[in-house]
C-alpha positions as CSV (number, residue, x, y, z in Angstrom):
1,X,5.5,-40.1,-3.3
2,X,6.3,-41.3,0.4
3,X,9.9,-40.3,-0.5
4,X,8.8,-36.8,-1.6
5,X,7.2,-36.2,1.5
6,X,9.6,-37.6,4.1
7,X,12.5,-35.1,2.0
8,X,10.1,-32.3,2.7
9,X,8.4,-32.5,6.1
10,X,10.3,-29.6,6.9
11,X,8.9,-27.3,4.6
12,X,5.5,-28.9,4.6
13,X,5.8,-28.1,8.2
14,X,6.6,-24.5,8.1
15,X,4.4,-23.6,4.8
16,X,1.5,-24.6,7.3
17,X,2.8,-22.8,9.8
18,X,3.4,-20.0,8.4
19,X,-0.6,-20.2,6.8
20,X,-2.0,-20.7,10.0
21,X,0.0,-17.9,11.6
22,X,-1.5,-15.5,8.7
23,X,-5.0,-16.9,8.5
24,X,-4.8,-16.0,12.7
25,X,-3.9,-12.4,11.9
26,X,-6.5,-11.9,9.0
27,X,-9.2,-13.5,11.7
28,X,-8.5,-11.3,14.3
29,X,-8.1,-8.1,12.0
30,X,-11.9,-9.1,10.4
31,X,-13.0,-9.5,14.3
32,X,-11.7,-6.1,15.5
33,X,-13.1,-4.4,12.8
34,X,-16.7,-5.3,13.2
35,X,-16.2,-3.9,16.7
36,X,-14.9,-1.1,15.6
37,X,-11.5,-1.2,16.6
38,X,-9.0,0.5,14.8
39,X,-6.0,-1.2,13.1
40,X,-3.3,1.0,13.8
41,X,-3.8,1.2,17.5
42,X,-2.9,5.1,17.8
43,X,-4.7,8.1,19.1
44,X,-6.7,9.5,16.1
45,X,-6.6,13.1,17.2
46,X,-2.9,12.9,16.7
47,X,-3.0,10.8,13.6
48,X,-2.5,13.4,10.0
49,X,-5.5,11.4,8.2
50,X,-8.0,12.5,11.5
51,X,-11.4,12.8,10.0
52,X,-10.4,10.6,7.0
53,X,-10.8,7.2,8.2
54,X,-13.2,4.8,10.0
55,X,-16.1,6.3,8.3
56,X,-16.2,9.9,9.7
57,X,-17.8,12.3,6.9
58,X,-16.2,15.5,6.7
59,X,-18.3,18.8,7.8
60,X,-20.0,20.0,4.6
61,X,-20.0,23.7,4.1
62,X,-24.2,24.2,3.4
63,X,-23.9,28.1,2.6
64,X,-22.2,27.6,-1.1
């Protein structure tokens, strides 16, 4: 077992490095999303989905 381990460090090393690094990047993307920040960091007048995302309803047309 102790031979295993000392053949792999390496990759032990970077397979938890590469978790935390991800686990980092889903906690921040959870924390800017319950304040209400938006993920792709552009100007949503500009963006083709305007209206689409973040909750925004779409104007309903009441006269049909």
């Amino acid at each position: 077992m102790f031979a295993w381990l000392a053949a792999h460090v390496v990759d032990i090393l970077l397979v938890l490095a590469v978790a935390v690094i991800v686990a980092l990047i889903v906690r921040r993307s959870v924390k800017n999303k319950k304040a209400g920040k938006h993920s792709c960091g552009c100007d949503c007048a500009n963006c083709s989905l305007n209206g689409a995302c973040h909750g925004k309803s779409q104007p309903t047309d009441s006269r049909s």
